[in-house]
DSSP file (Angstrom, degrees, kcal/mol; ACC not computed):
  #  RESIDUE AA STRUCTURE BP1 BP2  ACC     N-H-->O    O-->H-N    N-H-->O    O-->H-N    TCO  KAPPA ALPHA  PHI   PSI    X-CA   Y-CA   Z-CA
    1    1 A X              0   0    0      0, 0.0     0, 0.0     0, 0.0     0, 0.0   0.000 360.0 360.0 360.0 131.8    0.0    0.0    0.0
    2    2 A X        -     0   0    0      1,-0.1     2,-0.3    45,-0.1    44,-0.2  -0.297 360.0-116.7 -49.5 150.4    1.5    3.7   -0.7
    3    3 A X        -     0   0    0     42,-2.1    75,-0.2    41,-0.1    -1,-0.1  -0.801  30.4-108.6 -48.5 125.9    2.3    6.0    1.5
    4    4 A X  E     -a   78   0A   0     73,-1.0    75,-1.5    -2,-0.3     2,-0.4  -0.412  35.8-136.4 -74.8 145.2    0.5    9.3    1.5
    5    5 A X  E     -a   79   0A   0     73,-0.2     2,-0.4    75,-0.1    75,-0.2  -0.827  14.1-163.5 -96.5 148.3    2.6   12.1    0.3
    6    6 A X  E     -a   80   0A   0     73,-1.1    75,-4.7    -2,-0.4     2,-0.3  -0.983   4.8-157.3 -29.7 108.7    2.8   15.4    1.8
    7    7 A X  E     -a   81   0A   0     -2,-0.4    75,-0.1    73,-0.2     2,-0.1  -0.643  15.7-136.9 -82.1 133.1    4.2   18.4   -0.1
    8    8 A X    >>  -     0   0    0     73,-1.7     3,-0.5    -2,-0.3     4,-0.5  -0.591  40.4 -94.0 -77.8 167.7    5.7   21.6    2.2
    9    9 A X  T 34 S+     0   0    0      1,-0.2     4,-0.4     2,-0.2     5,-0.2   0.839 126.8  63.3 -51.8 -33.9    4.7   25.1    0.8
   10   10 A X  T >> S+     0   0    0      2,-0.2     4,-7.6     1,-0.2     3,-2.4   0.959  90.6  65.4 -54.2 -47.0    7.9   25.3   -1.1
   11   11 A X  H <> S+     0   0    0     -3,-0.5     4,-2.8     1,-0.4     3,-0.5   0.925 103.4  52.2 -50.8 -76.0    7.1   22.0   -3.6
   12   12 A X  H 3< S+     0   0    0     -4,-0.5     4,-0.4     1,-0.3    -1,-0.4   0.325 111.2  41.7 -80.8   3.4    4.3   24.0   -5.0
   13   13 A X  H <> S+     0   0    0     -3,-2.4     4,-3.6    -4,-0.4    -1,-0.3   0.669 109.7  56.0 -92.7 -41.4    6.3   27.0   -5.8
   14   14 A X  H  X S+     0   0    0     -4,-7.6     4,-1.2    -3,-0.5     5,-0.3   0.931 108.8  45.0 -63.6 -38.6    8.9   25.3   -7.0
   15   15 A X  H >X S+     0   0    0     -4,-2.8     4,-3.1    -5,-0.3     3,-0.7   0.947 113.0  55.4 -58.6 -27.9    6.5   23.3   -9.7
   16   16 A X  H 3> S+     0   0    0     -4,-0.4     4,-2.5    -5,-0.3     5,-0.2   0.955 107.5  49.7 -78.4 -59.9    5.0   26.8  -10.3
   17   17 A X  H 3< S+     0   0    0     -4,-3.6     4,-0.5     2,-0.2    -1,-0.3   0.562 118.6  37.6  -1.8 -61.0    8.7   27.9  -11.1
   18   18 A X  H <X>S+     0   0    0     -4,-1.2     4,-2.3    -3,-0.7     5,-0.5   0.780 113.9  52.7 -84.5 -65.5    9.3   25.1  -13.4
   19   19 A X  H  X5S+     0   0    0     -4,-3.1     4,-3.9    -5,-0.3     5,-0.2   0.903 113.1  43.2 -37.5 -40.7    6.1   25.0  -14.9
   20   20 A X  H  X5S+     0   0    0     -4,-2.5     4,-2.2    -5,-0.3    -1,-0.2   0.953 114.7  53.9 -69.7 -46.9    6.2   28.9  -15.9
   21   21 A X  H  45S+     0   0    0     -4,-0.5     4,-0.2    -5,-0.2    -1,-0.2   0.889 115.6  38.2 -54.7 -35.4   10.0   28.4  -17.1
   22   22 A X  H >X5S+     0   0    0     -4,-2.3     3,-2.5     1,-0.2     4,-1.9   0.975 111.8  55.0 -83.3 -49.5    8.9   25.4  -19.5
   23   23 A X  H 3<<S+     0   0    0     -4,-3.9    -1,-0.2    -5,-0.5    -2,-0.2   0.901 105.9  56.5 -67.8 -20.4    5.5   26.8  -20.8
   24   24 A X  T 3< S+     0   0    0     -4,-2.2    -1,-0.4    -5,-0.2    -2,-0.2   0.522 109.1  43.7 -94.4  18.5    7.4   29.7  -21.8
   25   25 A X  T <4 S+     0   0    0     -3,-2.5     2,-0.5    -4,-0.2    -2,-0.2   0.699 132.1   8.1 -35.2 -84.0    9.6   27.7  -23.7
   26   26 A X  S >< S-     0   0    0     -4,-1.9     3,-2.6     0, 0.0     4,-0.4  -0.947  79.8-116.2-136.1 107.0    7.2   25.4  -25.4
   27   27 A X  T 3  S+     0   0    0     -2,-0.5    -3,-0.0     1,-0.3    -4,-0.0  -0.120 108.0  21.5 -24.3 126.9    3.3   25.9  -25.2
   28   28 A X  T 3  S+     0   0    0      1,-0.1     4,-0.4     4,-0.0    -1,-0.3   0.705  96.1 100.7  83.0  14.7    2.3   22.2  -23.1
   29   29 A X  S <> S+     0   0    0     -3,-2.6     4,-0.8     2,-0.2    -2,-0.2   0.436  73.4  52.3-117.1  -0.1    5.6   21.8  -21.9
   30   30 A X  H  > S+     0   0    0     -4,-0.4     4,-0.8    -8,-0.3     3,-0.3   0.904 108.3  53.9 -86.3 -73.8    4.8   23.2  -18.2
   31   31 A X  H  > S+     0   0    0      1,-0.3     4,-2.5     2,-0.2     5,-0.2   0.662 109.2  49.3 -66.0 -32.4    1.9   20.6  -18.0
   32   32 A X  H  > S+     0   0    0     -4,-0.4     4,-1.3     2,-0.2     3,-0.3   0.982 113.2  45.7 -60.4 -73.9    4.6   17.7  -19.0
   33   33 A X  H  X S+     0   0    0     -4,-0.8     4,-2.7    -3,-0.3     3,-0.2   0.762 111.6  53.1 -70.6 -58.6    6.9   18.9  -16.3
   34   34 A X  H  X S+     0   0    0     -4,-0.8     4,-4.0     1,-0.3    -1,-0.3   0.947 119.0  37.2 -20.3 -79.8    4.0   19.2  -13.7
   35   35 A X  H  X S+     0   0    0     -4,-2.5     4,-2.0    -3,-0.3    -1,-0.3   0.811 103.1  64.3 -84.3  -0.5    3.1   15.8  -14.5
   36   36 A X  H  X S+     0   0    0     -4,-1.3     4,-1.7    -5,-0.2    28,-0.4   0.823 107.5  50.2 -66.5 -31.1    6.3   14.2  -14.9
   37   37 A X  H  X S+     0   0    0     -4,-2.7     4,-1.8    -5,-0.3    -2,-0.2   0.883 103.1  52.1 -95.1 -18.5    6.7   15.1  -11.2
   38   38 A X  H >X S+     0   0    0     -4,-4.0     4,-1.6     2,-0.2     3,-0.8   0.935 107.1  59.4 -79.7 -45.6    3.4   13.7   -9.6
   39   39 A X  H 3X S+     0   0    0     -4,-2.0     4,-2.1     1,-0.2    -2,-0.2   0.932 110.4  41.5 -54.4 -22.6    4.6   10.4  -11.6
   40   40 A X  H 3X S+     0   0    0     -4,-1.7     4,-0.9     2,-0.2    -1,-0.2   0.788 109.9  54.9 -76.8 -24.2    7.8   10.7   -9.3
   41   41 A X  H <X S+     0   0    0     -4,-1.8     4,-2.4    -3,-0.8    -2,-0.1   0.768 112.8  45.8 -43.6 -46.3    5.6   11.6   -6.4
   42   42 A X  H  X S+     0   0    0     -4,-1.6     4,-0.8     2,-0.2    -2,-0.2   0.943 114.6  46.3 -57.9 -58.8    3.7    8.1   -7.2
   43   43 A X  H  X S+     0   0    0     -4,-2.1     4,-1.9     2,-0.2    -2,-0.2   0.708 111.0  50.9 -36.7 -48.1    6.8    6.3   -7.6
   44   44 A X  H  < S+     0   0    0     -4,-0.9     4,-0.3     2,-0.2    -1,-0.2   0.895 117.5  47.3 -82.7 -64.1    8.2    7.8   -4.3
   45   45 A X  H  < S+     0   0    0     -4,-2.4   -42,-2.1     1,-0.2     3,-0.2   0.775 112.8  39.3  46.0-127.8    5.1    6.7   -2.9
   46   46 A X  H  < S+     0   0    0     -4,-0.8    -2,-0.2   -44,-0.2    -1,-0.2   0.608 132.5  27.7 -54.3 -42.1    4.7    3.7   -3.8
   47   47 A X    ><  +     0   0    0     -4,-1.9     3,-1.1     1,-0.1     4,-0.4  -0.546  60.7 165.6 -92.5  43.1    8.4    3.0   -3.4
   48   48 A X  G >  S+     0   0    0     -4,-0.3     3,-1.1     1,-0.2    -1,-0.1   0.683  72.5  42.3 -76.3 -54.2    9.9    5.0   -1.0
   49   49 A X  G 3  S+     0   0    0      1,-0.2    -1,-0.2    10,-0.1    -5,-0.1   0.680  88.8  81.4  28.1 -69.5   13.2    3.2   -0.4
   50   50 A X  G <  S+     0   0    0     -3,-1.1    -1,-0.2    -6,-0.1    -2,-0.2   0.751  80.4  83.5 -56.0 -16.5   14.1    2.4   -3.9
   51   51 A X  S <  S-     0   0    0     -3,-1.1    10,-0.2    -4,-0.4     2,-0.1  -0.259  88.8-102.0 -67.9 171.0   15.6    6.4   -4.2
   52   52 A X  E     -C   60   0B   0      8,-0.7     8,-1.2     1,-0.1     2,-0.4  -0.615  27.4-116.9 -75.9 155.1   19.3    7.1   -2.8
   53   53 A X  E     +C   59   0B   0      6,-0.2     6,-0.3     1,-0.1     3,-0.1  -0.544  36.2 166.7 -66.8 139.4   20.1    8.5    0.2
   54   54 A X  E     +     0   0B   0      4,-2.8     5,-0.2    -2,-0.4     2,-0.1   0.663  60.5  20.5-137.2  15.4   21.8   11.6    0.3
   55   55 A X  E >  S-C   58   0B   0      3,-0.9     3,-2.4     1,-0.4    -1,-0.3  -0.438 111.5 -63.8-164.7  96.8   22.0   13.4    3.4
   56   56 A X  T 3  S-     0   0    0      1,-0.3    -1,-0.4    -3,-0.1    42,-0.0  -0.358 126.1  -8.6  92.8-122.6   21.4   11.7    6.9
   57   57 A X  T 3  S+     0   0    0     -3,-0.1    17,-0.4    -4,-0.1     2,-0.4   0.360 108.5 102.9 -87.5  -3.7   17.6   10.8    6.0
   58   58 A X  E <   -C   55   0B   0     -3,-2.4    -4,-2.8    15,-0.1    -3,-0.9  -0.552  46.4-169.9 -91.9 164.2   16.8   12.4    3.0
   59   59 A X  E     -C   53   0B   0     13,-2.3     2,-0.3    -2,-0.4    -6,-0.2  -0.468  11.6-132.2-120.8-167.2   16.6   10.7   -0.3
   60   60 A X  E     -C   52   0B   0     -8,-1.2    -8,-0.7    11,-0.2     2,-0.4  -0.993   9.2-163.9-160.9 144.0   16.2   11.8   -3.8
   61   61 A X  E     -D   70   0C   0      9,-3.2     9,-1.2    -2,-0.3     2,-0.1  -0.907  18.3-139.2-144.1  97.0   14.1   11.1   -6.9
   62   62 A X  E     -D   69   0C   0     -2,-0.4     2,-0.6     7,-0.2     7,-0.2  -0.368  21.7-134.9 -66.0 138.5   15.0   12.2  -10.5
   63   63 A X  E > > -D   68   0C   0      5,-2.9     5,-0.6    -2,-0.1     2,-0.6  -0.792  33.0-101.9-103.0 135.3   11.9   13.4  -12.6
   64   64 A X  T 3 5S-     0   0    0     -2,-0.6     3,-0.1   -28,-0.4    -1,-0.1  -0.435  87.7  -0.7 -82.1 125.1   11.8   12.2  -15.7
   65   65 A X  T 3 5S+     0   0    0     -2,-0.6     2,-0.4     1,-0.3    -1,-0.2   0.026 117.8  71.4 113.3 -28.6   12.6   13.7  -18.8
   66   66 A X  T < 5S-     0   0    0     -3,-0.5     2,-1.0     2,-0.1    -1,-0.3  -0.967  90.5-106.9-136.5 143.9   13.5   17.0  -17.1
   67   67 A X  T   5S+     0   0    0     -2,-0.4    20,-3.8    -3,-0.1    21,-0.3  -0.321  82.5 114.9 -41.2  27.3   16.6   18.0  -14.8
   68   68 A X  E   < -DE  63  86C   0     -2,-1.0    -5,-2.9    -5,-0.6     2,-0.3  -0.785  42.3-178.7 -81.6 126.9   14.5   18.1  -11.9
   69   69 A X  E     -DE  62  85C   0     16,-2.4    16,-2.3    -2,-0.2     2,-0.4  -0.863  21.6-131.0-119.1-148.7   14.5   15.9   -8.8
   70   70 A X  E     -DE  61  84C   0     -9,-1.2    -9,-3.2    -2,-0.3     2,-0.2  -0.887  19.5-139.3-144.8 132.3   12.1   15.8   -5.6
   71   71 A X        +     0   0    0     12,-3.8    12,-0.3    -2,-0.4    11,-0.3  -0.759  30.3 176.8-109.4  76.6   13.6   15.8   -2.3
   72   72 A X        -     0   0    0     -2,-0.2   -13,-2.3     9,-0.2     2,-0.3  -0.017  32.4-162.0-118.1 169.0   12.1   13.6    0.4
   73   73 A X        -     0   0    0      7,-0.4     7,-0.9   -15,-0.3     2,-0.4  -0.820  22.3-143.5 144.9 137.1   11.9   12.1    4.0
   74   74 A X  B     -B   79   0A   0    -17,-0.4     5,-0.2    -2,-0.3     2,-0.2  -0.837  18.1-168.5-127.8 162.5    9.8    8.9    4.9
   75   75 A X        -     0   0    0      3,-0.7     4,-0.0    -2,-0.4     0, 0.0  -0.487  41.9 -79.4-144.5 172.8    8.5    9.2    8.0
   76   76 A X  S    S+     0   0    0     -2,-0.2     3,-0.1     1,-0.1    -2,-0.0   0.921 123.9   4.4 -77.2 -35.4    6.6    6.0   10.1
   77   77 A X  S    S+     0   0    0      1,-0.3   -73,-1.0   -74,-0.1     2,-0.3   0.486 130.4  27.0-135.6  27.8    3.5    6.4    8.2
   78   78 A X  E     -a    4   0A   0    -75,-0.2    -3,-0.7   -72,-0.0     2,-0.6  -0.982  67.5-116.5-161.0 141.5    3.6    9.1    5.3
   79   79 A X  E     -aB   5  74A   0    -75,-1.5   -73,-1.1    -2,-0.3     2,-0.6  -0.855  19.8-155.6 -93.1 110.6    6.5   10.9    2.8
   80   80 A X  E     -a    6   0A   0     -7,-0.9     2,-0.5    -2,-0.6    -7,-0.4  -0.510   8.7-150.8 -94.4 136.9    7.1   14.4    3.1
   81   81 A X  E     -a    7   0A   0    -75,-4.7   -73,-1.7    -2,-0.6   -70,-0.2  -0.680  12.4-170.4 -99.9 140.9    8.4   15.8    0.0
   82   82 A X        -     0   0    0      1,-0.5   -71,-0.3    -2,-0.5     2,-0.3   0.917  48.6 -21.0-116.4 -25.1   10.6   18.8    0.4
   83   83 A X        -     0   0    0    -12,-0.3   -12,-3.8   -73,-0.1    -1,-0.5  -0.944  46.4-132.5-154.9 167.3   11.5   20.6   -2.4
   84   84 A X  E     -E   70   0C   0     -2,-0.3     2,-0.3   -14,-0.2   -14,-0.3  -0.989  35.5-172.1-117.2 135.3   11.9   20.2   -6.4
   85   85 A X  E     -E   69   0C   0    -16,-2.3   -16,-2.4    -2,-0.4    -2,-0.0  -0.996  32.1-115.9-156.8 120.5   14.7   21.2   -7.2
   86   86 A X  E >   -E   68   0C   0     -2,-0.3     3,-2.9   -18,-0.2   -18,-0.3  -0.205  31.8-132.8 -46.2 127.8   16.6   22.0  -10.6
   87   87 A X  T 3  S+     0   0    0    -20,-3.8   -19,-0.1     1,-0.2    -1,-0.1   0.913 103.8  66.6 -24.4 -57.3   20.1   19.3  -11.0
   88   88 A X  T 3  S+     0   0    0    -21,-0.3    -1,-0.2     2,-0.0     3,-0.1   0.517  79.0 106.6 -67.9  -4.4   21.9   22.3  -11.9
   89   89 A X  S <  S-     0   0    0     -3,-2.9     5,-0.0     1,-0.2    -4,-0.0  -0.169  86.3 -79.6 -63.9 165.9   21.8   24.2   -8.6
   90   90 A X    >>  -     0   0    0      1,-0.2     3,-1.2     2,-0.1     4,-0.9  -0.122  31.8-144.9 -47.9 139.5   24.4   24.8   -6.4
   91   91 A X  G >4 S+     0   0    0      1,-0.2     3,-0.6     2,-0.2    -1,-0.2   0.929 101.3  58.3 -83.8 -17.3   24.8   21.6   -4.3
   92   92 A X  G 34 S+     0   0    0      1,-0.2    -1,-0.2     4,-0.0     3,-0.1   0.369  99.0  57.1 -84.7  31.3   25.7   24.0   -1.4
   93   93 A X  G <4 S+     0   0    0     -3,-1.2     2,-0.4     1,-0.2    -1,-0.2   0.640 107.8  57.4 -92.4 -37.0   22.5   25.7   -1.7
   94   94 A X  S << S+     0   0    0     -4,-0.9    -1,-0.2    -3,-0.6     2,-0.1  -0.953  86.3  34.1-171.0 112.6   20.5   22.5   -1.2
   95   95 A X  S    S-     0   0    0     -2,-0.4    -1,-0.2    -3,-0.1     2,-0.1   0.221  78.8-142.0-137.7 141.3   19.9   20.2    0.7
   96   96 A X        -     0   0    0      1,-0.1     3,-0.4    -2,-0.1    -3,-0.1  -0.552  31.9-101.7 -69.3 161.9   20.5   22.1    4.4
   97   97 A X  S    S-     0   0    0      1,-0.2    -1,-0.1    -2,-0.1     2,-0.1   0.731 100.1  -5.1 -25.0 -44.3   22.0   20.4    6.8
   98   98 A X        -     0   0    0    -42,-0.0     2,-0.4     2,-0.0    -1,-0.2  -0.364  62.2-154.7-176.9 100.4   18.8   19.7    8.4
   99   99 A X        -     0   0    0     -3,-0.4     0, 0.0    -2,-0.1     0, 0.0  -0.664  28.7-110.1 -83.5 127.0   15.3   20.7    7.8
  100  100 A X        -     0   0    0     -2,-0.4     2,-0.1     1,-0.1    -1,-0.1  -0.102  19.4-137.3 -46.8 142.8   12.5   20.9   10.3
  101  101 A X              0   0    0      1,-0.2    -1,-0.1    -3,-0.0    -2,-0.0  -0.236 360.0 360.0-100.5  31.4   10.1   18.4    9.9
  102  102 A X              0   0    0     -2,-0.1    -1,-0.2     0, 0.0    -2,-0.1   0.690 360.0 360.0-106.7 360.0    6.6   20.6   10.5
């Protein structure tokens, strides 16, 4: 059985980010990106494990097709997603050391 996801306020700005950056690129290419990341949300999910770790307890999940991943924490009964976040940032921008978990 999945695990329910839970996004923080940030996740949704950041698709909003990405989405505005692609559509203005290519008409229907913010709705791809959009859903390219709730199928990594499902996966994540569904599969919470299979991503790597990469900091203490957070993992990581590339979305597909676009330089994106989703940045996550499993928890005992739910995955809180923490950001999406373009590959190409700095990696000492992100992930912090250690983000509060409310």
């Amino acid at each position: 059985m999945p695990l329910p996801i839970v996004l923080r306020r940030r996740v949704g700005r950041d698709l909003a980010a990405g989405f505005q950056y692609y559509e203005a690129q290519s008409p229907g290419l913010g709705e791809r990106f959009v859903a390219a990341a709730r199928t990594a949300f499902e996966a994540i999910g569904r599969y919470p494990q299979m991503f790597a770790t990469i900091n203490g307890d957070m993992r990581r999940a590339v979305v597909s097709t676009f330089p994106y991943a989703v940045f996550y924490r499993i928890e005992r009964d739910r995955v809180v997603v923490l950001a999406v976040l373009h590959t190409a940032r700095d990696p000492k921008l992100w992930p912090p050391a250690r983000t509060p978990r409310n």
